[in-house]
C-alpha positions in Angstrom: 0.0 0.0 0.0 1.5 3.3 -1.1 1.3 6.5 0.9 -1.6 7.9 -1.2 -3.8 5.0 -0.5 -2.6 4.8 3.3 -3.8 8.8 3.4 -6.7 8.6 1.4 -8.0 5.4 2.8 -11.4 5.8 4.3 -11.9 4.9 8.4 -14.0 2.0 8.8 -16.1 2.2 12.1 -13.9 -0.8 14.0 -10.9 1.9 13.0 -13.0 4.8 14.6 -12.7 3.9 18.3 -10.9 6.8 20.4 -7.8 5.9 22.1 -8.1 5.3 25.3 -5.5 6.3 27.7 -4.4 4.5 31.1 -5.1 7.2 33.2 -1.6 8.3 35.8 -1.4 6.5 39.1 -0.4 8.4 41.9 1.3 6.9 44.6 0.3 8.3 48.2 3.5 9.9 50.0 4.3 9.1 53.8 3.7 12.4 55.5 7.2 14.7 55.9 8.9 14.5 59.0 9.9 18.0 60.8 13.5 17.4 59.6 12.3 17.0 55.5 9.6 19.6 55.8 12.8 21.6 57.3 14.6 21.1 54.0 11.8 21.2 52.1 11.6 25.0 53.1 14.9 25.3 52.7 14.8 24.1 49.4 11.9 26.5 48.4 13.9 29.9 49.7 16.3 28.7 47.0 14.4 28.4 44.8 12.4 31.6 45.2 16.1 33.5 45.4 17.2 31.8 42.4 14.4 32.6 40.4 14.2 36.1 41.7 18.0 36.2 40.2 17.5 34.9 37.2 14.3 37.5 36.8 11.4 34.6 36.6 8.2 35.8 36.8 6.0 32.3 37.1 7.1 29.1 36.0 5.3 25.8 35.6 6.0 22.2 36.0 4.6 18.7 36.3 5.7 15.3 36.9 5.5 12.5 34.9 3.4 10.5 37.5 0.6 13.4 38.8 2.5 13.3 42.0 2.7 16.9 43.4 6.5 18.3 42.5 6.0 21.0 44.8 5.9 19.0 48.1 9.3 17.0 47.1 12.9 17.8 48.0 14.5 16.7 44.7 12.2 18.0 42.3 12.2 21.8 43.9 16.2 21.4 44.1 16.2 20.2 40.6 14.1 23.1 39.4 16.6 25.3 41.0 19.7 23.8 39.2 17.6 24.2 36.2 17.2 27.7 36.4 20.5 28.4 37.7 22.0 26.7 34.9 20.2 28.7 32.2 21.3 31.9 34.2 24.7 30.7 34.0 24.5 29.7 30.0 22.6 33.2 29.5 25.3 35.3 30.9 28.6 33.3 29.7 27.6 33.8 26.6 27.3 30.7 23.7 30.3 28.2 24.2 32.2 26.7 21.8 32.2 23.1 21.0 
């Protein structure tokens, strides 16, 4: 079957069914203890510094999973490295390979 047939070929109903899509499970986390709601915070001033630095207005993120990135440690430190990275690539300037 060429192209032009695969594209012109007309959808029988059996073809016509939606997709349907597993929908994301989210795993329930422990509650933090004081220590990890300590960093947690900790993290988050970070965060908010480094963004104020770079000049970020809002941002947005998600996980891959549903599970709520703001209320864990890595993905709030990651999201500072992130943007402290791409302050550090802005002001040096393109490198050379």
């Amino acid at each position: 079957m060429g192209l032009r047939n695969f594209l012109s070929r007309r959808r029988t109903p059996a073809a016509a069914k939606p997709w349907s899509a597993a929908p994301a499970t989210v795993t329930e986390r422990a509650p933090l203890t004081p220590a990890q709601q300590a960093d947690l915070e900790e993290a988050w001033a970070e965060l908010r510094q480094a963004a104020q630095e770079a000049g970020v207005k809002s941002f947005r993120a998600c996980t891959r999973d549903g599970s709520r990135w703001e209320e864990n440690l890595d993905s709030v430190r990651a999201m500072t490295r992130t943007i402290k990275g791409i302050q550090k690539d802005t002001t040096e300037g393109p490198k050379d390979p």
